[in-house]
C-alpha positions in Angstrom: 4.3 11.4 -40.8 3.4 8.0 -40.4 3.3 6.1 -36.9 6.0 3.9 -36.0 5.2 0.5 -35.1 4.9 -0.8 -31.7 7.3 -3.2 -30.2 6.2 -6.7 -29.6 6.7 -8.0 -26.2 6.3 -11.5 -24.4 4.8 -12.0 -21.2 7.8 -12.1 -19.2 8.8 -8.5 -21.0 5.4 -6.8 -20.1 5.3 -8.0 -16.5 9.1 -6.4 -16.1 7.6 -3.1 -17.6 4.0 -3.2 -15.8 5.5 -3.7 -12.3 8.2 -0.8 -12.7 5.0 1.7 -14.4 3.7 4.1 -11.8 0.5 3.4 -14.1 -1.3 -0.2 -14.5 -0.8 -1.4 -18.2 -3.3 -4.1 -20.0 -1.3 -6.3 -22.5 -3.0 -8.9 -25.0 -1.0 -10.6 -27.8 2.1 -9.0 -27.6 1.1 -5.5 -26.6 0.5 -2.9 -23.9 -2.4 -0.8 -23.5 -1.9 1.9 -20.5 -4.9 2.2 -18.7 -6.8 5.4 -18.2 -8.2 6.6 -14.8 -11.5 5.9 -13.6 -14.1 9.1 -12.3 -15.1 9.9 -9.1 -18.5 8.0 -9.5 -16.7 5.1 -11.1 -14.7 4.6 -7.9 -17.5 5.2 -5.4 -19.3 2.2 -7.2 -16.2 -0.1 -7.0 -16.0 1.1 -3.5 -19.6 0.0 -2.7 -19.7 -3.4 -4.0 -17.0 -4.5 -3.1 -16.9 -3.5 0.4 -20.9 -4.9 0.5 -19.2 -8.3 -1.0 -16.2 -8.3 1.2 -18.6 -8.1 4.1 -20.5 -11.3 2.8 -18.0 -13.4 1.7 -15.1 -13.4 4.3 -16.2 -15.6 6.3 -16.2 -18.3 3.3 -12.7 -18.2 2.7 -12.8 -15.7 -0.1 -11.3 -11.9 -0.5 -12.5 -9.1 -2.6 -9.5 -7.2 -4.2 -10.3 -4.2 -6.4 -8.4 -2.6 -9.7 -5.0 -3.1 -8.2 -4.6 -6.8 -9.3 -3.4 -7.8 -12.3 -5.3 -11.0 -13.6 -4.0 -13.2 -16.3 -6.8 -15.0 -18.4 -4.1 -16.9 -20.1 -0.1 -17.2 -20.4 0.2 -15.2 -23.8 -3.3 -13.6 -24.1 -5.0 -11.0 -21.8 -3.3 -9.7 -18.7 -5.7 -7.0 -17.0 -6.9 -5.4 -14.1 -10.8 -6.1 -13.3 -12.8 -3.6 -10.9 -13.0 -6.2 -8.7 -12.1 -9.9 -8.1 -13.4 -12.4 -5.9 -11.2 -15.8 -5.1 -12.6 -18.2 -3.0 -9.8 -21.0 -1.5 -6.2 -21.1 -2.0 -5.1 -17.9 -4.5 -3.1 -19.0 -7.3 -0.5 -16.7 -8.6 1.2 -16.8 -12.1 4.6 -16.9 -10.0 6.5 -16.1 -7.0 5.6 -12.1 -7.1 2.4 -12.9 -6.1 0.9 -9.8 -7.8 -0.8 -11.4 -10.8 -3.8 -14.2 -10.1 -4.8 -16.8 -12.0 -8.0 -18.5 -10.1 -11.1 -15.8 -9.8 -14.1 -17.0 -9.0 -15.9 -13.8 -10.0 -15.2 -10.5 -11.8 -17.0 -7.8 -11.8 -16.4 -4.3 -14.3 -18.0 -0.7 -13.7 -19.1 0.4 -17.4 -18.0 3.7 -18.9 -19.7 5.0 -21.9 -16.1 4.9 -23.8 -15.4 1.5 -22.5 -18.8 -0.5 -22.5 -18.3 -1.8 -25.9 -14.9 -3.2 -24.8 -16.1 -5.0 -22.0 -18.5 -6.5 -23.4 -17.4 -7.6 -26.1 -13.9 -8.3 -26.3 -13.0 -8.7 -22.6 -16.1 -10.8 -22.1 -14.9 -13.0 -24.1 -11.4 -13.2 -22.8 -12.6 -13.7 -19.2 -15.3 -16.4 -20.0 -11.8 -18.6 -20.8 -11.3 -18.3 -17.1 -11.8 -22.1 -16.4 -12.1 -20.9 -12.3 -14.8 -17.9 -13.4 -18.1 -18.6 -12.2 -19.7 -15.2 -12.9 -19.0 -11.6 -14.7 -20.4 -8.8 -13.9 -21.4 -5.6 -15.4 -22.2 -2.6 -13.5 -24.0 0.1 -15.2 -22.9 3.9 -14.0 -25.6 5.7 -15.8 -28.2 4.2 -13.6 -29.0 1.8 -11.2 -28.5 -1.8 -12.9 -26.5 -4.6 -12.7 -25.7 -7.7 -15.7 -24.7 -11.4 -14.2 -23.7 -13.5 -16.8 -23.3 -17.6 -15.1 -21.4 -20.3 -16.2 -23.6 -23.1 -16.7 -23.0 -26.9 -17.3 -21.8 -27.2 -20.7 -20.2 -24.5 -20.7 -23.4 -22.1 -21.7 -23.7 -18.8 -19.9 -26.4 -17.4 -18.7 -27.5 -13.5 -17.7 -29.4 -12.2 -14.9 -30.4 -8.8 -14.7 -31.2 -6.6 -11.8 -32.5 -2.8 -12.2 -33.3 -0.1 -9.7 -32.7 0.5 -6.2 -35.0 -1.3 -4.9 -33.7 -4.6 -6.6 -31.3 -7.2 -5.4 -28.4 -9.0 -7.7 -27.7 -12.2 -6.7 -24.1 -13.5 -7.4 -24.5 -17.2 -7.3 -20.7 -18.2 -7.2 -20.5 -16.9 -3.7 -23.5 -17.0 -2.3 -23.9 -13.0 -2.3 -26.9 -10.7 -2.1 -26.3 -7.3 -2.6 -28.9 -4.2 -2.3 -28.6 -2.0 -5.6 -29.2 1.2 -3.1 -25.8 -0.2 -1.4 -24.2 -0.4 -4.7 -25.0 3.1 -5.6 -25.2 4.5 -2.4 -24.0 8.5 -2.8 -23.9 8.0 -6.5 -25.5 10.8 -8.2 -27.0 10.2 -11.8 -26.3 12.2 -15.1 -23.6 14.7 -16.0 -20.8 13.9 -18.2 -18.5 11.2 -16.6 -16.7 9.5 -18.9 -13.1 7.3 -18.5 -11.2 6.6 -21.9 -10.9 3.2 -23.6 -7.4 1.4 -23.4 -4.5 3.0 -25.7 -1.0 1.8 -27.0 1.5 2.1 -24.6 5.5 2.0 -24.9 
């Protein structure tokens, strides 16, 4: 039996469904991908970071908001939810529900092993159109390391990379320094943690 096509949808249409879901949904190019659950030690190390960011930066007029934002990268492309978002200033909002930013200054994704291919490739490239994104970050779970990648004048990006505990990443765009031991604090290493990769949904 063959699979029946999936319905198109516009913007408008996903944003209706998405905000009625009792699960977050991804949509890019006239579809929608529901979003699989995160593990235990991919929550501990959203957890960390951002509350070691949120500590740093609130005083700067910025706020750290985890996976339960929805960020548009553009009207009809890629509507997602990122880890963790920083927005420095005024937040700007795709329209009056407030509940879908436009303006990050940073992102910053935990890897999976069945996702990691997908962040870097396709959704790296989708965020770097983010005229407001400074910096992406990606945040290894198999051991203590963490990728910047910086905007740079011209429109070049460049990558940074900080490994073991005893390191410090640097995020530039907002003047951060985080400890990796902070980052993975009560993180244990190894064992079979895995989160699936975004699916049709509807």
């Amino acid at each position: 039996m063959s699979a029946q096509p999936q319905t198109r949808l516009t913007p408008e249409q996903y944003l209706e469904i998405d905000r009625a879901s009792e699960f977050r949904n991804e949509y890019y190019d006239g579809r929608m991908y529901a979003m699989s659950g995160g593990t235990h030690r991919h929550a501990l190390i959203i957890f960390n970071l951002g509350s070691e960011l949120r500590n740093i930066v609130k005083k700067r007029r910025c706020m750290v908001t985890s996976s339960d934002v929805r960020v548009r990268v553009a009207p009809g492309g890629l509507y997602t939810y990122p880890d963790l978002v920083v927005v420095c200033g005024e937040p700007k909002y795709a329209d009056g529900r407030r509940d879908t930013l436009l303006n990050p200054r940073l992102i910053v994704e935990v890897l999976s092993p069945s996702t990691e291919a997908y962040d870097r490739g396709f959704k790296s490239a989708q965020y770097r159109a983010l005229e407001s994104l400074e910096e992406y970050a990606l945040v290894s779970q198999s051991e203590p390391r963490v990728e910047v990648f910086r905007r740079q004048p011209g429109g070049q990006w460049l990558l940074s990379e900080f490994a073991g505990l005893d390191a410090l990443c640097r995020f530039e765009s907002v003047d951060a320094v985080v400890a990796l031991s902070e980052v993975y604090d009560n993180v244990t290493f190894g064992g079979d943690e895995t989160a699936s990769r975004p699916s049709p949904a509807g």
